[in-house]
Legacy VTK file of the C-alpha trace (Angstrom):
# vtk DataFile Version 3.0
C-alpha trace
ASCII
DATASET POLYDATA
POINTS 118 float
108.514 89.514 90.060
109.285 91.432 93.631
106.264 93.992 94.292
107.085 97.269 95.671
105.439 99.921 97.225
106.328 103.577 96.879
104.041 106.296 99.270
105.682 110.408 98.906
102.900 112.995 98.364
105.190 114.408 96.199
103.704 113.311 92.780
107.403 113.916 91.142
108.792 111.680 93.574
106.601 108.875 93.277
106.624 108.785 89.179
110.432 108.967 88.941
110.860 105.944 91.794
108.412 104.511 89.727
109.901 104.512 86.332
112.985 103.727 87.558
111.750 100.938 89.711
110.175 99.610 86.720
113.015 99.785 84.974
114.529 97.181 87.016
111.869 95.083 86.836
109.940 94.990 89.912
106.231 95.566 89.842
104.961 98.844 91.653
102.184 100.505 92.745
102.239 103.887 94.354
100.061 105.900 97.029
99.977 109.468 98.025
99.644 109.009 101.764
99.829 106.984 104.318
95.908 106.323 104.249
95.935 105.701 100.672
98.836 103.303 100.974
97.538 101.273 103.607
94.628 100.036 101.346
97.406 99.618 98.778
99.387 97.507 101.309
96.787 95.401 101.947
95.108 94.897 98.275
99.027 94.647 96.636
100.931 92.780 99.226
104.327 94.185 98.415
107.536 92.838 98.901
109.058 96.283 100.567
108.130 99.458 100.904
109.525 102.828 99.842
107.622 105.413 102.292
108.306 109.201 102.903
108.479 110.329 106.317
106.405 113.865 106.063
102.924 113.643 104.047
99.416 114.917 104.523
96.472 112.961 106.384
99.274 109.907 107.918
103.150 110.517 107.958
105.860 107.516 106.953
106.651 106.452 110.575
102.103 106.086 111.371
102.145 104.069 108.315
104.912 101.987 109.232
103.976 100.883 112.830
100.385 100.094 111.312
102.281 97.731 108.363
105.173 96.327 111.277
102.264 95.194 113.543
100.674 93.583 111.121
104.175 92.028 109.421
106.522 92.950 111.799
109.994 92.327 109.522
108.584 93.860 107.123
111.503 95.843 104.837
110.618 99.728 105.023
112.872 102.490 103.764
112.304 105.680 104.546
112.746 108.528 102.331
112.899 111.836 103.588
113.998 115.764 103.237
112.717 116.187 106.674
115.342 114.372 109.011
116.110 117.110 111.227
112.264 117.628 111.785
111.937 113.802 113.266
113.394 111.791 116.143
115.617 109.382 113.550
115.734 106.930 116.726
112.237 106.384 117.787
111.968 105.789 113.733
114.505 103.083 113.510
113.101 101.408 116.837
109.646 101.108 115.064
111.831 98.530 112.814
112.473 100.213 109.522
114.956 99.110 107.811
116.984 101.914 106.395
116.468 105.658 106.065
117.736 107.514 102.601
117.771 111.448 102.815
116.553 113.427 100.162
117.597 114.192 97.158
117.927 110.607 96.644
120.787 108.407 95.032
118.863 106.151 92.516
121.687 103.566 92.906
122.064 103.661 96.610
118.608 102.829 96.687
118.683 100.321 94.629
121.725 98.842 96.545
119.039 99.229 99.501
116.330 97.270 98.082
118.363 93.981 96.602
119.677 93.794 100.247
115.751 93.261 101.425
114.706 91.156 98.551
117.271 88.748 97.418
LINES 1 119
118 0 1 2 3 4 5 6 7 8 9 10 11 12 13 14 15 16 17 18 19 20 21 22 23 24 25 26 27 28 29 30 31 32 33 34 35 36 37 38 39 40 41 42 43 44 45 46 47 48 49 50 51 52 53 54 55 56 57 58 59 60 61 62 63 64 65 66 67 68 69 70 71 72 73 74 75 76 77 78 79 80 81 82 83 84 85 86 87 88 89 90 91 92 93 94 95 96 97 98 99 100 101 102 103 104 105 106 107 108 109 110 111 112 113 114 115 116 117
């Protein structure tokens, strides 16, 4: 079973991804921030990651470069509401995968993640 991690300080967020993640059958664990996640990372050893860009204490892009230096093709999708608040390029050149904008398309995202884990 494919392990995914989902990090959005939005509590709503992360139980929805997580039911419906579940749903499909991959196992998932969930964080609240990027601080939180990285200890999740690193305890869980997912197979991708489903990060928001904006949170408290360490944004989605901070988390990210931490994760690609330690795995650097790591499969991160961003999530995010915030877009216009962030330079999308200096994002993608960190090596994330894809970036989704907010609200979300459940099957999109799904679409996303088989691409990364099959």
């Amino acid at each position: 079973m494919k392990k995914i991690l989902i990090v959005d300080d939005e509590h709503d967020v992360r139980s929805m991804l997580e039911e419906f993640l579940t749903l499909k059958k991959f196992d998932v664990k969930t964080a609240g921030d990027g601080i939180e996640a990285l200890k999740v990372f690193d305890e869980f050893n997912p197979d991708l990651a489903i990060v928001d860009i904006k949170m408290p204490n360490m944004d989605g892009p901070t988390f990210s470069k931490h994760v690609l230096e330690k795995k650097a093709s790591f499969p991160i999708i961003i999530i995010t509401g915030f877009a216009a608040q962030y330079n999308i390029e200096e994002i993608k050149e960190l090596g994330i995968k894809k970036i989704l904008i907010k609200p979300l398309i459940l099957e999109t995202l799904s679409e996303e993640i088989q691409k990364y884990l099959s």
